[in-house]
Backbone as numpy.savetxt, mean C-alpha at the origin, in Angstrom:
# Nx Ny Nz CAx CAy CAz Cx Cy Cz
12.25 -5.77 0.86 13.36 -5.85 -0.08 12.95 -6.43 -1.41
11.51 -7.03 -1.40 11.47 -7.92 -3.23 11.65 -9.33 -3.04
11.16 -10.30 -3.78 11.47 -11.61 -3.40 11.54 -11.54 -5.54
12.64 -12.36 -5.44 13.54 -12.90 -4.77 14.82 -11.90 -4.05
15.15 -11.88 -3.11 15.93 -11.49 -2.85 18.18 -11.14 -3.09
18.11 -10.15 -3.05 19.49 -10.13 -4.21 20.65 -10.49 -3.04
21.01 -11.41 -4.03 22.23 -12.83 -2.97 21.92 -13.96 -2.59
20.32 -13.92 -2.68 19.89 -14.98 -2.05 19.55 -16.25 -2.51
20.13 -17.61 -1.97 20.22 -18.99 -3.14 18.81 -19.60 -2.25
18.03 -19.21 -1.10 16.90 -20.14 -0.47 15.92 -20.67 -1.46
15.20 -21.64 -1.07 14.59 -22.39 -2.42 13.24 -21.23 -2.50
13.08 -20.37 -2.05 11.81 -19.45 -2.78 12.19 -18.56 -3.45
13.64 -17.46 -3.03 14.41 -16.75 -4.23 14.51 -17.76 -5.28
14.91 -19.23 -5.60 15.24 -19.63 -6.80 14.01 -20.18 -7.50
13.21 -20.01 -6.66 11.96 -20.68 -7.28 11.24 -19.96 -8.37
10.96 -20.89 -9.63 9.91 -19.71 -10.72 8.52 -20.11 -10.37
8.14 -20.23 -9.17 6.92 -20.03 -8.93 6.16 -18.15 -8.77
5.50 -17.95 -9.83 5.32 -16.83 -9.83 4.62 -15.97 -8.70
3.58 -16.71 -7.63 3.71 -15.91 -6.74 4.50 -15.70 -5.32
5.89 -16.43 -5.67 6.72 -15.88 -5.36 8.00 -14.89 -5.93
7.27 -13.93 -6.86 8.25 -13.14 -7.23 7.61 -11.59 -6.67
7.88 -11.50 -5.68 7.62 -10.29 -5.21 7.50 -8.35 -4.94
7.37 -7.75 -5.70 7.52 -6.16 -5.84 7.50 -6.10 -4.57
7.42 -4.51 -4.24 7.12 -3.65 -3.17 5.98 -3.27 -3.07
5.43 -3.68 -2.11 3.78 -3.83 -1.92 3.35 -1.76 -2.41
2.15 -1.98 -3.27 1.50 -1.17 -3.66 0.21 -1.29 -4.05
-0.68 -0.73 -3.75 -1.92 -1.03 -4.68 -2.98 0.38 -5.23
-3.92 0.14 -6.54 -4.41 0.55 -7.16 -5.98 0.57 -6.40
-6.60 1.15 -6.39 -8.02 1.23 -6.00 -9.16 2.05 -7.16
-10.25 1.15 -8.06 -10.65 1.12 -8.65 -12.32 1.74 -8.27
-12.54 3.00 -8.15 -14.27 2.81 -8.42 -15.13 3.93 -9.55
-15.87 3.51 -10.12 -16.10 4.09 -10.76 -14.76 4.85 -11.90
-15.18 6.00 -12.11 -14.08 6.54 -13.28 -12.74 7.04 -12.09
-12.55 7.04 -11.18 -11.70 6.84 -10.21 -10.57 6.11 -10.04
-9.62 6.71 -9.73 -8.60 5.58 -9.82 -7.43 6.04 -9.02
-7.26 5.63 -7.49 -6.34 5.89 -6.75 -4.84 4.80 -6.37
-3.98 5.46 -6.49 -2.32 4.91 -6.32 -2.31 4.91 -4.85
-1.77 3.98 -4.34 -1.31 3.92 -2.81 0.16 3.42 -2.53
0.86 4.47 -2.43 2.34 4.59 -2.58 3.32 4.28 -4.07
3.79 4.98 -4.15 4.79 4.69 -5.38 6.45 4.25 -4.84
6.35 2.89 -4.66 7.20 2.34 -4.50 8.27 2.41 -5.66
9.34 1.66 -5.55 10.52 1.87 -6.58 10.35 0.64 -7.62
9.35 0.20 -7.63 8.90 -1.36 -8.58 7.74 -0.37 -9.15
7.50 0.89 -8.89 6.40 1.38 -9.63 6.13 1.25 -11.57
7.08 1.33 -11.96 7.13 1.51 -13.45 6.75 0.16 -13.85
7.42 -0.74 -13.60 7.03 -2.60 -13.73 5.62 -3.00 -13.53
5.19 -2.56 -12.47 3.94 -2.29 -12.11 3.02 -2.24 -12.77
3.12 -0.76 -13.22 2.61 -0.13 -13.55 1.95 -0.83 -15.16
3.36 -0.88 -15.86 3.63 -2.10 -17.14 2.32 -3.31 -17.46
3.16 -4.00 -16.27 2.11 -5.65 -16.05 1.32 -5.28 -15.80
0.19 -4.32 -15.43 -1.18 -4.38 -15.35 -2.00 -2.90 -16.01
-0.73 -2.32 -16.98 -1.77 -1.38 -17.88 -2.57 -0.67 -17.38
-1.65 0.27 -16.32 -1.92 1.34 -15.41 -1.48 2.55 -16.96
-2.81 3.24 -16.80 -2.50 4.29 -17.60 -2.63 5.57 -17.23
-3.69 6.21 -16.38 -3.88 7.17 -16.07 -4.43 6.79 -14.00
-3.98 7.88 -13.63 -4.75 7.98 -12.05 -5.02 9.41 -11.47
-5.84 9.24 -10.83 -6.83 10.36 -10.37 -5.64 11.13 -9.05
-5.12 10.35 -8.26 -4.55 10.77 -7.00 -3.36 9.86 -6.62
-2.50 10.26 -5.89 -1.38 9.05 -5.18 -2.07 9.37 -3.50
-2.17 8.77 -2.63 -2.50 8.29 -1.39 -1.09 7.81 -0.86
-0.34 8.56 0.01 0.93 7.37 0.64 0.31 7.30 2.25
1.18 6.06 2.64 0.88 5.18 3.84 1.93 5.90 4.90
3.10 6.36 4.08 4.29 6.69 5.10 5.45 6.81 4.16
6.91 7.54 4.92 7.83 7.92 4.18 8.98 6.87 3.87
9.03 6.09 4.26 9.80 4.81 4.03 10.26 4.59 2.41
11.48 4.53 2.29 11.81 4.59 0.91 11.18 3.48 -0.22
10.67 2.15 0.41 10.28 1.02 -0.07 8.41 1.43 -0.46
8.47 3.00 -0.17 6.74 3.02 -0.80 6.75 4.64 -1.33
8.19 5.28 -1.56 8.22 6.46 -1.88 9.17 6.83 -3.02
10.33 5.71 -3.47 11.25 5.73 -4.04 11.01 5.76 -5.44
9.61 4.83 -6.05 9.26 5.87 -7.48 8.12 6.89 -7.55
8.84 8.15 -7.33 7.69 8.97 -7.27 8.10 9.60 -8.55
9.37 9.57 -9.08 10.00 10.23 -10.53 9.08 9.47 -11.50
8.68 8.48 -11.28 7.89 7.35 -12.03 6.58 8.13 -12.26
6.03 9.03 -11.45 4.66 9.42 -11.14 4.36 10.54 -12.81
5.82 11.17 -13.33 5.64 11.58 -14.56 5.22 11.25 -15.69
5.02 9.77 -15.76 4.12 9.09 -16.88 2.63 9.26 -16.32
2.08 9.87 -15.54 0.42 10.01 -15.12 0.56 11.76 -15.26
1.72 12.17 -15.56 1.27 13.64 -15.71 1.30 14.26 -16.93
2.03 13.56 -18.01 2.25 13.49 -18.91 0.62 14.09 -19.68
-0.16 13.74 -19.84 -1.94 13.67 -20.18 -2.49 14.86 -19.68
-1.93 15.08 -18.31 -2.95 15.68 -17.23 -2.50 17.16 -17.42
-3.38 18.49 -17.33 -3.19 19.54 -17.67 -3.11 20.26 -15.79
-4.06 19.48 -15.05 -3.99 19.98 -14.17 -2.64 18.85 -13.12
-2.76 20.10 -11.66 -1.53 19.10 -10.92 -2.13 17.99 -10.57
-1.23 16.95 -10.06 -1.54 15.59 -9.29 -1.77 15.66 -7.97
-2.78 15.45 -7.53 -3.29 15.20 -6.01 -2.13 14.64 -5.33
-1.51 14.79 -4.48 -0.71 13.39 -3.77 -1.35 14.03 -1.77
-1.70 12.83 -0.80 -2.71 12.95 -0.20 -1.48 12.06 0.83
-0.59 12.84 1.78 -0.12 12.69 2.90 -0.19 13.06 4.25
0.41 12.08 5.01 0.86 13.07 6.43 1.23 14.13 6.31
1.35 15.27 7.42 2.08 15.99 7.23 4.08 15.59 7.38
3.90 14.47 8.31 5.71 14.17 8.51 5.90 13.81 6.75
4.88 12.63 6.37 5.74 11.90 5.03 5.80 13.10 3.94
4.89 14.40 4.12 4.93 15.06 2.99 6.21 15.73 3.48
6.44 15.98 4.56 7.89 16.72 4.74 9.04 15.75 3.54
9.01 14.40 4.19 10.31 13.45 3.43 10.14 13.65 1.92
9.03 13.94 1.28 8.94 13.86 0.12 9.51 15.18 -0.30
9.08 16.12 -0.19 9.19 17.69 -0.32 11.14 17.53 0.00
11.61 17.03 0.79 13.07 16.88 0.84 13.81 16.54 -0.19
13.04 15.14 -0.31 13.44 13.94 -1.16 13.72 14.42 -2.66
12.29 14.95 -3.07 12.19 15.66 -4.12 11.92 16.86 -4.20
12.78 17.74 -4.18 12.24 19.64 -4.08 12.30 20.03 -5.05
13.05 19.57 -6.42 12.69 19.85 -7.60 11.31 19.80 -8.49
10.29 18.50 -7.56 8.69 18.94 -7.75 7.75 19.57 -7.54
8.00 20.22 -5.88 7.49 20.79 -5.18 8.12 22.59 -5.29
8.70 22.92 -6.07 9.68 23.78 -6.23 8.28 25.07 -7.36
8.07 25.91 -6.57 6.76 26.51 -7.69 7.49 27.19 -8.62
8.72 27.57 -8.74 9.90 28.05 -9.50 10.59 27.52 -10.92
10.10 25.88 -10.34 10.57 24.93 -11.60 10.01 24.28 -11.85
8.81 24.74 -12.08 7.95 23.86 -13.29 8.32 23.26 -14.82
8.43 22.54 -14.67 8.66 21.36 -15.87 8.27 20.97 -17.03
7.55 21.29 -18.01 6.37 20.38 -18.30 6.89 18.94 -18.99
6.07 18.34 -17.99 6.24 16.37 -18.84 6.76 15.89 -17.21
6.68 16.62 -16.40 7.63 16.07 -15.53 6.68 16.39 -14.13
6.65 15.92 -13.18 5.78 15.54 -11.40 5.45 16.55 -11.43
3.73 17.09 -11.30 3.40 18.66 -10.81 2.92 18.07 -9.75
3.46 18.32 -8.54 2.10 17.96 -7.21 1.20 18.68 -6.80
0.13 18.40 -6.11 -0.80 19.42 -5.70 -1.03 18.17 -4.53
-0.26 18.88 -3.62 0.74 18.30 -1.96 -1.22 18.74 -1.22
-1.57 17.78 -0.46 -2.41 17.65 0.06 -2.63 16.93 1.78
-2.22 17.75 3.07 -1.83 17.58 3.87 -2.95 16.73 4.40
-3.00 15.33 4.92 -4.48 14.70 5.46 -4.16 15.14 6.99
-5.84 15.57 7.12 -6.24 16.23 8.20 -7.12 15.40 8.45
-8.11 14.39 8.16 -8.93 13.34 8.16 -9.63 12.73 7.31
-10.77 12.36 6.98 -11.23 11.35 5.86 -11.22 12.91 4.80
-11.15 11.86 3.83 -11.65 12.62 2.27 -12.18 11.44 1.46
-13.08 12.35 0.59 -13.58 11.51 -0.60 -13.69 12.00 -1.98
-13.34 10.63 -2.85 -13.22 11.11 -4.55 -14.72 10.44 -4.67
-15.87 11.32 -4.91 -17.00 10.91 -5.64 -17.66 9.75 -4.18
-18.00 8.71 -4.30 -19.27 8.09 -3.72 -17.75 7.35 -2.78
-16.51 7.55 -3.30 -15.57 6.45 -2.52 -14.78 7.53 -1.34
-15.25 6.98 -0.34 -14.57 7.26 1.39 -13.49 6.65 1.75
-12.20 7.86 1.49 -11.05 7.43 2.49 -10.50 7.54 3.64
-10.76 6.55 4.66 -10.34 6.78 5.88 -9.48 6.55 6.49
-8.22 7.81 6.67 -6.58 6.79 7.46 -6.79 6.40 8.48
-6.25 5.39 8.34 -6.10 4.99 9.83 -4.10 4.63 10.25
-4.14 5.63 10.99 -3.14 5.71 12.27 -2.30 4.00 12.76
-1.47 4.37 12.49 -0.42 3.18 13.00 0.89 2.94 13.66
1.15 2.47 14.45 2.54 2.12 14.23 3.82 1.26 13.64
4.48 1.96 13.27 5.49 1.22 12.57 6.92 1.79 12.98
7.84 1.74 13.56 9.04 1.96 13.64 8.65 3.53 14.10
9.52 4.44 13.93 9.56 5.55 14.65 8.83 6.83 13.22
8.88 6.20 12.08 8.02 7.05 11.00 6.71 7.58 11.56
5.87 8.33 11.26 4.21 8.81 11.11 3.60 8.03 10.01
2.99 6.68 10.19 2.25 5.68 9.37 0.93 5.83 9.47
0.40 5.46 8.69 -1.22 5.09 8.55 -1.18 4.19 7.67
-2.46 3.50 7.63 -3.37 2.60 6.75 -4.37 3.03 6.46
-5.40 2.53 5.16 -6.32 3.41 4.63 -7.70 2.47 4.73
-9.07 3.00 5.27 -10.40 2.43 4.78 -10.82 2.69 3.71
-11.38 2.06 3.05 -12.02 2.28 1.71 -13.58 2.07 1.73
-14.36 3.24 1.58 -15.50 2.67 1.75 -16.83 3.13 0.86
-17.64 2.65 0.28 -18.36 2.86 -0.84 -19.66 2.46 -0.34
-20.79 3.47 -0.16 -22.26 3.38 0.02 -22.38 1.98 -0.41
-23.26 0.32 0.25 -23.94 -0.54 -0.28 -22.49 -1.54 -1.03
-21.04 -0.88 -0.76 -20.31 -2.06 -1.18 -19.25 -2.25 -0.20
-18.97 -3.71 -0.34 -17.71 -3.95 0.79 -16.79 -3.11 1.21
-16.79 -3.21 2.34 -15.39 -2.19 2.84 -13.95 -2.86 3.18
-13.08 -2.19 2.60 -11.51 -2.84 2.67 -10.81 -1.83 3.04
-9.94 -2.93 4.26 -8.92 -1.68 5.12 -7.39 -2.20 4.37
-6.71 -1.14 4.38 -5.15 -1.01 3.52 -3.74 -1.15 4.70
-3.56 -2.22 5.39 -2.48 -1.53 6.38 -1.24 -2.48 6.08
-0.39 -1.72 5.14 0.88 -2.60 4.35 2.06 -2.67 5.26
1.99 -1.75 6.55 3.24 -1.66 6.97 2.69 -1.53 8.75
2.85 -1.97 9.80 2.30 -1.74 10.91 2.94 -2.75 11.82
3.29 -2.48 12.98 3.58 -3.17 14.33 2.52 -3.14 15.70
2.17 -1.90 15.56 0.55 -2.11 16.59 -0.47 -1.40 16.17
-1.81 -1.90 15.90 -2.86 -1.06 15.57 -3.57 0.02 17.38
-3.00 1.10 17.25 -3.99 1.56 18.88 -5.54 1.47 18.62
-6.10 1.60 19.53 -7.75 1.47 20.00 -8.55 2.19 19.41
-8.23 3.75 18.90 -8.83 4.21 17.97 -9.13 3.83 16.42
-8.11 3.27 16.32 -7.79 2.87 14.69 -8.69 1.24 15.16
-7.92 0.41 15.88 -9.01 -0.97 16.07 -10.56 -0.47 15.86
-11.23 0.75 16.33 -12.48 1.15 16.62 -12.98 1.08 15.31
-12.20 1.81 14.44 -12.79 2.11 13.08 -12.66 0.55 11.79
-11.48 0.10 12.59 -11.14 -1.20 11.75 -12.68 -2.57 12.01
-13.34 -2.19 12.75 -14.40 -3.38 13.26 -15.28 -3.20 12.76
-15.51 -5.05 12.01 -16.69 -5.26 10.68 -16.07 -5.12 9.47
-14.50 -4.22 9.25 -14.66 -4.61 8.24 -14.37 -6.28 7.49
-14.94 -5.45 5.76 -15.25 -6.52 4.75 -14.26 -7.90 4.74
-12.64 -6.55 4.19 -11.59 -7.39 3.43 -10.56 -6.48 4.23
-9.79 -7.27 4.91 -8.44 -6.51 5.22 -7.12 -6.79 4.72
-5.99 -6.15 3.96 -5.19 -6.70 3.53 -4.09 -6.04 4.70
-3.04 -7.04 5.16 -2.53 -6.69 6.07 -0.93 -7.02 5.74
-0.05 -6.51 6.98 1.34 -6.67 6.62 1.62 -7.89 7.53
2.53 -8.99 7.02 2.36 -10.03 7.58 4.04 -10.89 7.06
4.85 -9.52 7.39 6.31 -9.66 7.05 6.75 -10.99 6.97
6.82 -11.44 8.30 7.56 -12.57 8.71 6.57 -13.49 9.39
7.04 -14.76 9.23 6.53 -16.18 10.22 7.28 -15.43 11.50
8.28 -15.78 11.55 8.85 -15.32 12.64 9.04 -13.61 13.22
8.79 -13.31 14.30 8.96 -11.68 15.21 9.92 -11.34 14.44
9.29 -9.78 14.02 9.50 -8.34 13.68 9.80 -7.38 14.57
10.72 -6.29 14.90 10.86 -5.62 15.72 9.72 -4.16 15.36
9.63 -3.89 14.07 8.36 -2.63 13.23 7.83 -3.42 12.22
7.18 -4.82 12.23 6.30 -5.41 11.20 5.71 -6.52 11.97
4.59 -6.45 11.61 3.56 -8.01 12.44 4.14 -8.48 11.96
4.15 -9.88 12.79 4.56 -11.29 12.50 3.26 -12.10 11.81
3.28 -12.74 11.40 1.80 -13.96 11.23 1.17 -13.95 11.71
1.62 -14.47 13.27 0.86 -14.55 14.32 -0.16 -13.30 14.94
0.73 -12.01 14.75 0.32 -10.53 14.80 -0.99 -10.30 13.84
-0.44 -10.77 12.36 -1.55 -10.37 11.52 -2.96 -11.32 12.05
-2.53 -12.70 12.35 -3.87 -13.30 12.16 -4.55 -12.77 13.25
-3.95 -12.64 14.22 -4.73 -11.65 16.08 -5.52 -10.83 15.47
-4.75 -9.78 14.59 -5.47 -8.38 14.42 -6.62 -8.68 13.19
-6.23 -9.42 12.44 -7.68 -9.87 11.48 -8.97 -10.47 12.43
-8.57 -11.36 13.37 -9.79 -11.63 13.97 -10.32 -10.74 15.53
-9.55 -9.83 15.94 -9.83 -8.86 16.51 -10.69 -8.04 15.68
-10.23 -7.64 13.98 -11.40 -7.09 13.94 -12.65 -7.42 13.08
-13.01 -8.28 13.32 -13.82 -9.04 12.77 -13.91 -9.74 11.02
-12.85 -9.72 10.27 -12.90 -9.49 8.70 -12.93 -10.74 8.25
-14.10 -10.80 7.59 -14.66 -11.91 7.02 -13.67 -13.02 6.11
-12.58 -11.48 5.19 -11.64 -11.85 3.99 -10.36 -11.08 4.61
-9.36 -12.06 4.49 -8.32 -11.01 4.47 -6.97 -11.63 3.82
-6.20 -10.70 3.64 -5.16 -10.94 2.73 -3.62 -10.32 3.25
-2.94 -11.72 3.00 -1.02 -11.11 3.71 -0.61 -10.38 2.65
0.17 -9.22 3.05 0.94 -9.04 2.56 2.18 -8.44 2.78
2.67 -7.78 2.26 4.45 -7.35 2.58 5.44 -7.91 2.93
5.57 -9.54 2.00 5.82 -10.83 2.51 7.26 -10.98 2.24
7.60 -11.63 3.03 8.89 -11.88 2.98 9.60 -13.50 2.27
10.62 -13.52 2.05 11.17 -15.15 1.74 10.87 -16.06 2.62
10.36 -15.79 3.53 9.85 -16.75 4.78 9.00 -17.44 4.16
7.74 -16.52 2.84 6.16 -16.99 2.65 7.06 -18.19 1.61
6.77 -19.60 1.29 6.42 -19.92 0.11 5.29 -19.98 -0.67
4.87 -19.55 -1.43 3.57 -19.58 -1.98 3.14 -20.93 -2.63
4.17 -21.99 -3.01 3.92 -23.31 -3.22 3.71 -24.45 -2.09
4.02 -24.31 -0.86 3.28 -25.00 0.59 2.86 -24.19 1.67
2.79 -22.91 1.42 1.81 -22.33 2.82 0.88 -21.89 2.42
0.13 -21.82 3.58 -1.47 -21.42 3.32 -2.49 -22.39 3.90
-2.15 -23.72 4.05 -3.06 -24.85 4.43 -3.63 -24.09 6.07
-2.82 -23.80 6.43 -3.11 -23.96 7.83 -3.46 -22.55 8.43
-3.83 -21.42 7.49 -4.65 -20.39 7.73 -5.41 -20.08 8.66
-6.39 -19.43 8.75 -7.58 -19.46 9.43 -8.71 -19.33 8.03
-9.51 -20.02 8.29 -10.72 -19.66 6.63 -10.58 -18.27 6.21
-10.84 -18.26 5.12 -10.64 -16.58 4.96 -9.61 -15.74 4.36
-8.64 -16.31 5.39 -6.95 -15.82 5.29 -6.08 -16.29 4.05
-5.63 -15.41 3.65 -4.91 -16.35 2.27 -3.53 -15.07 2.13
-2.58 -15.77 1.18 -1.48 -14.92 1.29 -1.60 -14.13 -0.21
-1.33 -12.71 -0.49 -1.51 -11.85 -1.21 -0.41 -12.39 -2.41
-0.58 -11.82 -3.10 0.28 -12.24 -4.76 0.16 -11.12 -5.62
1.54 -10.75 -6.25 1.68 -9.58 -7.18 0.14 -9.69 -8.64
-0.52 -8.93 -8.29 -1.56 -9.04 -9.90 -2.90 -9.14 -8.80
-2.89 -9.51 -7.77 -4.20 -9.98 -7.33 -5.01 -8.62 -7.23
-6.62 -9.09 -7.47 -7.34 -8.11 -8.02 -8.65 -8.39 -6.97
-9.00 -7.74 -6.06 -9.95 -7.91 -5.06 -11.40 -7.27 -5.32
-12.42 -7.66 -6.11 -13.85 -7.12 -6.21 -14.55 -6.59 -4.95
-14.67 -5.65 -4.59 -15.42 -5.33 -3.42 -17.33 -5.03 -3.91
């Protein structure tokens, strides 16, 4: 939902501690002249703003959930430049919700110009832009078709993407082991019925071995001005702007 949350008087909605002001988890992935979007949430344009997002190579979504699909109208300021269509790199279920959601983009009839061209890209398994390897990885979350993403670059750290998840299965654990940096969903202190709890995230970080890892998809539960002491080394809670060097 965003922190601060709308209605809400708890002392972390009122707090101007800035990393507790929360978007809808999204992130940017940087290599080389490369530059991949991972979901266009509905905080996309703000986003986008505060950190002087100007152009991107591809959108990558995790799943159809409105909280990582709701600015995709937003996605027309990256097409604006671009002569050719925009990659966007889904399930086949989430590309269904989108293609619903929005059929005026996907529509080969009504082309636009200035406005979303997609070039709808069904994931069938890893792909790669240039020297950088993307690998979904498979999840569960509520009754949607989810994944999380590996990121992986010849000779540089590898970072796994899983913003939204309730159980990782054995295949996906297989591929998740060793890595670098994991940024994980880590909703609530307290049980989630379709989101790890804390307790969930910290299991599955040291199940799979990750040296670094990072909460996120946090809720008013996190304060960012007294938690964190009591981590595990390593573990730290994610913050809107944070910028991870691999």
């Amino acid at each position: 939902m965003g922190v601060p949350v709308i209605g809400c008087d708890c002392a972390v909605c009122q707090s101007d501690e800035p990393r507790n002001q929360r978007t809808r988890s999204s992130v940017v992935v940087n290599w080389g002249d490369v530059t991949l979007l991972v979901d266009s949430g509905p905080d996309l344009r703000m986003q986008a703003l505060r950190e002087g997002l100007r152009e991107i190579d591809a959108v990558i979504y995790t799943h159809g959930h409105l909280d990582h699909v709701a600015g995709f109208d937003e996605l027309r300021a990256f097409c604006w430049r671009k002569k050719e269509p925009l990659p966007l790199h889904a399930t086949a279920g989430c590309m269904e919700t989108l293609v619903e959601m929005f059929g005026w983009a996907f529509n080969p009839q009504r082309v636009i110009e200035g406005y979303v061209r997609p070039d709808a890209r069904v994931i069938s398994g890893p792909f790669s832009y240039g020297d950088l390897m993307v690998t979904p990885l498979p999840v569960e979350h509520a009754t949607v078709e989810t994944i999380g993403y590996l990121f992986e670059v010849p000779g540089q750290r590898s970072v796994a993407y899983l913003p939204d998840v309730k159980r990782i299965p054995e295949p996906t654990m297989a591929l998740l082991k060793g890595v670098d940096v994991m940024v994980v969903d880590a909703l609530r202190v307290s049980p989630h019925s379709t989101h790890f709890s804390l307790a969930e995230a910290l299991e599955a970080v040291e199940a799979c071995g990750a040296g670094e890892a990072w909460l996120t998809h946090l809720s008013h539960e996190y304060d960012a001005r007294t938690f964190g002491d009591d981590l595990p080394v390593g573990v730290r809670l994610a913050w809107d702007g944070l910028q991870i060097s691999l």
